[in-house]
C-alpha positions in Angstrom: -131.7 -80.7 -16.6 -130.1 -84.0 -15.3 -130.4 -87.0 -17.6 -131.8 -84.9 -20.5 -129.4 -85.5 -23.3 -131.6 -83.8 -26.1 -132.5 -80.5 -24.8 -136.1 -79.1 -25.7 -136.4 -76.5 -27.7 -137.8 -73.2 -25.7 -138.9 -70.4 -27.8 -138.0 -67.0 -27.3 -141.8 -65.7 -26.1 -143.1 -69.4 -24.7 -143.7 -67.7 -21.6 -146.2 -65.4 -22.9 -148.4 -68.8 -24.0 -149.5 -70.2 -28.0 -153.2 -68.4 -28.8 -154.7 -69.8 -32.0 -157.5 -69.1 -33.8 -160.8 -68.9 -31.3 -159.0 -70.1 -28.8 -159.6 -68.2 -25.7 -156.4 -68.1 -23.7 -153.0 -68.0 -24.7 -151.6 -71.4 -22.6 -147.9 -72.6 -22.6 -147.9 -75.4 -24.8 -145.1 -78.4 -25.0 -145.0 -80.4 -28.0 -143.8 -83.5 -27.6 -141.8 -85.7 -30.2 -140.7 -89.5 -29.9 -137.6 -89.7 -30.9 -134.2 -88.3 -32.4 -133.2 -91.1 -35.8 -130.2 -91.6 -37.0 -129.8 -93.6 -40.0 -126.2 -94.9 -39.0 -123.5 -95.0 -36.8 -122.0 -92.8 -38.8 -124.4 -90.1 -39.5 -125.2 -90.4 -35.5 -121.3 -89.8 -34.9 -121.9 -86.6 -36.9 -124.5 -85.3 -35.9 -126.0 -86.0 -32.6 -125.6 -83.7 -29.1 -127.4 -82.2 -26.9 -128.8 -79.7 -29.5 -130.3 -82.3 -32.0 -133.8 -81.5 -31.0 -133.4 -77.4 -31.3 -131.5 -78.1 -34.2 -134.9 -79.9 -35.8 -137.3 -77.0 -34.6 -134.7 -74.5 -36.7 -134.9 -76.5 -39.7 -138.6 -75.7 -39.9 -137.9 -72.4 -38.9 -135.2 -71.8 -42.3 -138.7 -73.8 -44.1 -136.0 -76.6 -44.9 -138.2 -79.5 -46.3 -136.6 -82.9 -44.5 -139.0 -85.2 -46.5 -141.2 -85.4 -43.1 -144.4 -84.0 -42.7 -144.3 -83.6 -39.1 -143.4 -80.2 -38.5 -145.5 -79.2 -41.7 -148.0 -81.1 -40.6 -148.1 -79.8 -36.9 -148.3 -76.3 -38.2 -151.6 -77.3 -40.0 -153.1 -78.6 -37.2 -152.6 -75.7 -34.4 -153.2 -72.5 -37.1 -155.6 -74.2 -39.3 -154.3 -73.0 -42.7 -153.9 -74.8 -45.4 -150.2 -74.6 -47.2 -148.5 -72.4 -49.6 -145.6 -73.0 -51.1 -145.3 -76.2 -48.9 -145.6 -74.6 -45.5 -148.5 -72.8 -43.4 -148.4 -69.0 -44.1 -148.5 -68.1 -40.2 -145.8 -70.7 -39.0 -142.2 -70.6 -39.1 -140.3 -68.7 -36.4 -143.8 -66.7 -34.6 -145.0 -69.9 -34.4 -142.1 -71.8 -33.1 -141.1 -68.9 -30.9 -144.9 -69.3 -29.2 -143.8 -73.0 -28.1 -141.9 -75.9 -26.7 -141.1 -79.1 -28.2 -139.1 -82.0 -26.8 -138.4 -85.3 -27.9 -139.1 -88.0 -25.2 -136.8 -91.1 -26.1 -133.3 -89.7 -24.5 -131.0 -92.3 -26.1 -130.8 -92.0 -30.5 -132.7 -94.7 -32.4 -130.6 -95.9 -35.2 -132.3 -97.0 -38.1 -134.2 -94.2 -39.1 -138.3 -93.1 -38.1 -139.5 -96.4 -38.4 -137.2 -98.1 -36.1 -139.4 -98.1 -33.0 -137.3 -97.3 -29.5 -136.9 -100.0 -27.3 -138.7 -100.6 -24.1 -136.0 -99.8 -22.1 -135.1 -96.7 -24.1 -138.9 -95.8 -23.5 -138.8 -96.7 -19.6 -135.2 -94.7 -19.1 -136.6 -92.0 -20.1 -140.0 -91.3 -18.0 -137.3 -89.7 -15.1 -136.4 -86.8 -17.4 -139.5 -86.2 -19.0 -140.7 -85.3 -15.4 -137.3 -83.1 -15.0 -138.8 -81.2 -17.9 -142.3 -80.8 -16.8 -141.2 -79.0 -13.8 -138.5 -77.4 -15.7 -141.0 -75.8 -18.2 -144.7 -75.9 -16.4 -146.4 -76.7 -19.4 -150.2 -76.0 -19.2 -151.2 -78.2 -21.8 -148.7 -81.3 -23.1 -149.5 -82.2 -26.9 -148.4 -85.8 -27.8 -147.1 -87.0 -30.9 -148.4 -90.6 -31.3 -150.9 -93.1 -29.8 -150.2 -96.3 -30.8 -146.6 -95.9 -29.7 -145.0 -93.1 -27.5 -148.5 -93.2 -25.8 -148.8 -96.4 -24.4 -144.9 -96.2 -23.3 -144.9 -93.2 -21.4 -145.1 -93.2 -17.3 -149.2 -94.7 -16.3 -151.3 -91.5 -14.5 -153.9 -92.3 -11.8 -157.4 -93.1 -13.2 -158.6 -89.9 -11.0 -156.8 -87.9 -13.8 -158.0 -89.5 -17.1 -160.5 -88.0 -19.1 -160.0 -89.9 -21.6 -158.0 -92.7 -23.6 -156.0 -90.2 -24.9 -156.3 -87.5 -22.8 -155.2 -87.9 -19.2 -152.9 -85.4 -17.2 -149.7 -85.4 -15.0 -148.9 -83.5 -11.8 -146.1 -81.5 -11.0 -144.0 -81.8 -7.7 -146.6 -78.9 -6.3 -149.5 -81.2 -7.3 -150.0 -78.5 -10.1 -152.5 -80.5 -12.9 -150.7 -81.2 -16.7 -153.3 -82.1 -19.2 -151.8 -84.3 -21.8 -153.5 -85.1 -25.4 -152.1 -87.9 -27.5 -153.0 -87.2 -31.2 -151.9 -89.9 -34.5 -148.5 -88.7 -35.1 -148.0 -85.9 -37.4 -145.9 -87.8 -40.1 -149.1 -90.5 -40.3 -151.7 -91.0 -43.1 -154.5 -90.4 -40.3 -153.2 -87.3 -39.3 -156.0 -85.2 -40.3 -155.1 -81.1 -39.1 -158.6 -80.2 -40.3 -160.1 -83.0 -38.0 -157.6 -82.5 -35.1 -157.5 -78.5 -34.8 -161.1 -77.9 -33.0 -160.0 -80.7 -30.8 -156.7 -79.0 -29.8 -158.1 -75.6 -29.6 -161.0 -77.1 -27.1 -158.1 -79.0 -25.4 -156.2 -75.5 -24.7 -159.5 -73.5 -23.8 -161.1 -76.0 -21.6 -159.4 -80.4 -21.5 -162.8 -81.5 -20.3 -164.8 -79.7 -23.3 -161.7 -81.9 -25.6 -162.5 -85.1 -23.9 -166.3 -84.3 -24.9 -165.3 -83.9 -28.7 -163.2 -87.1 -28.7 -166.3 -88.8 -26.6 -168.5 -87.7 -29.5 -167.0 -88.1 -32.8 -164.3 -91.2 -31.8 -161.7 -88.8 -33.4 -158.2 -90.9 -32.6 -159.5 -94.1 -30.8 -157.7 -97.0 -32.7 
C-alpha cells in the first residue's frame, strides 16, 4: 500500500462480511476514522508507526476504556445493544474480527481530537484512500463525521449521490462503493439507537438508506 502510513486494520474473517441484526446479507464493511492524535511531539515520537491504527482497534478489543466513546459508541450503533459494564455484550474481538477500519488523514495531527487536520493533510490523502479501496473492496464504506472528514474527502459524480451523506465511489473496474457519512461517534448527536436502522438499511439495500435519511432528516446539519 504505497503512501499509506497508518495501515487499516483487517480483521481475521472480514472476508466473510459483518451481518447484524435483520440485516439480510453479510457485506464487507470498512469503517472509516479521521485521524491518528497525538498530544505532543513527544508522545508522537513514542508512539506513532505504521501500526497506530491496528493498535487502536486492539485496545477495544482488550475493552481498554481511552476516555473516547468512539469505538464504544460504534459498537452500539451496528449491534444495537445497549452496554454492560461499559461495553456492548456482542462486540469486542467477533465484532472487530467481522470488519475494517482505517483512518483517512495519513500524516499525525498533533494537538489531540480536537485539533482539526489541515487542508492539505486532508487533500494528501485522497490518493491512498483510493489505494485502499481497491486494496480491500469494501461493499459498503461507513464514515465517521460530516461536518468534517465528509466535506474533505475526494468530490463523487452527482450520478452517484443519493444523498447528502450518502454517495458512492468506484473502483478501478468501475465496481460501485456506497459510502454513508454518520455524526462522528465520539459526538453528543451520535445517537446508535437513531443511527442503527439506518446502517442496517444502508448494508441491505443504500437506496432504501437514502429513503430513511430523506424521511426523518436523521444527520442533515
Amino acid at each position: 500500500m504505497q503512501g499509506v502510513h497508518y495501515l487499516p486494520w483487517v480483521g481475521d474473517r472480514y472476508g466473510d462480511g459483518f451481518r447484524g441484526p435483520g440485516q439480510l446479507q453479510a457485506r464487507k464493511i470498512l469503517i472509516l476514522g479521521e485521524s491518528c492524535y497525538h498530544y505532543n511531539q513527544e508522545d508522537l515520537e513514542k508512539n506513532d508507526g505504521p501500526d497506530f491504527t491496528r493498535d487502536c482497534i486492539r485496545t477495544a478489543i482488550d475493552r481498554v476504556d481511552t476516555g473516547s466513546p468512539i469505538f464504544q459508541n460504534i459498537e452500539q450503533a451496528f449491534l444495537n445493544e445497549a452496554r454492560q459494564d461499559g461495553w456492548a455484550p456482542s462486540g469486542g474481538a467477533a465484532f472487530w474480527n467481522s470488519l475494517a477500519f482505517y483512518n483517512f488523514v495519513q500524516s499525525p495531527v498533533l494537538g489531540g481530537p480536537r485539533t482539526p487536520p489541515t487542508k492539505a493533510a486532508f487533500l494528501a490523502s485522497w490518493a491512498p484512500f483510493r489505494i485502499v479501496l481497491e486494496a480491500l473492496r469494501p461493499e459498503r464504506v461507513v464514515v465517521c463525521g460530516t461536518s468534517r472528514l465528509w466535506p474533505n474527502m475526494e468530490p463523487t459524480p452527482p450520478t452517484d449521490r443519493l444523498h447528502v451523506h450518502l454517495e458512492s465511489y468506484r473502483l478501478e473496474d468501475g465496481t460501485n462503493v456506497p459510502c454513508l457519512a454518520t455524526y462522528h461517534p465520539s459526538s453528543a448527536r451520535y445517537s446508535w439507537r437513531k443511527l442503527h436502522p439506518i446502517l442496517m438499511a444502508f448494508f441491505d439495500d443504500p437506496q432504501l438508506a437514502a429513503a430513511l435519511l430523506k424521511k426523518n432528516g436523521e444527520l442533515d446539519e
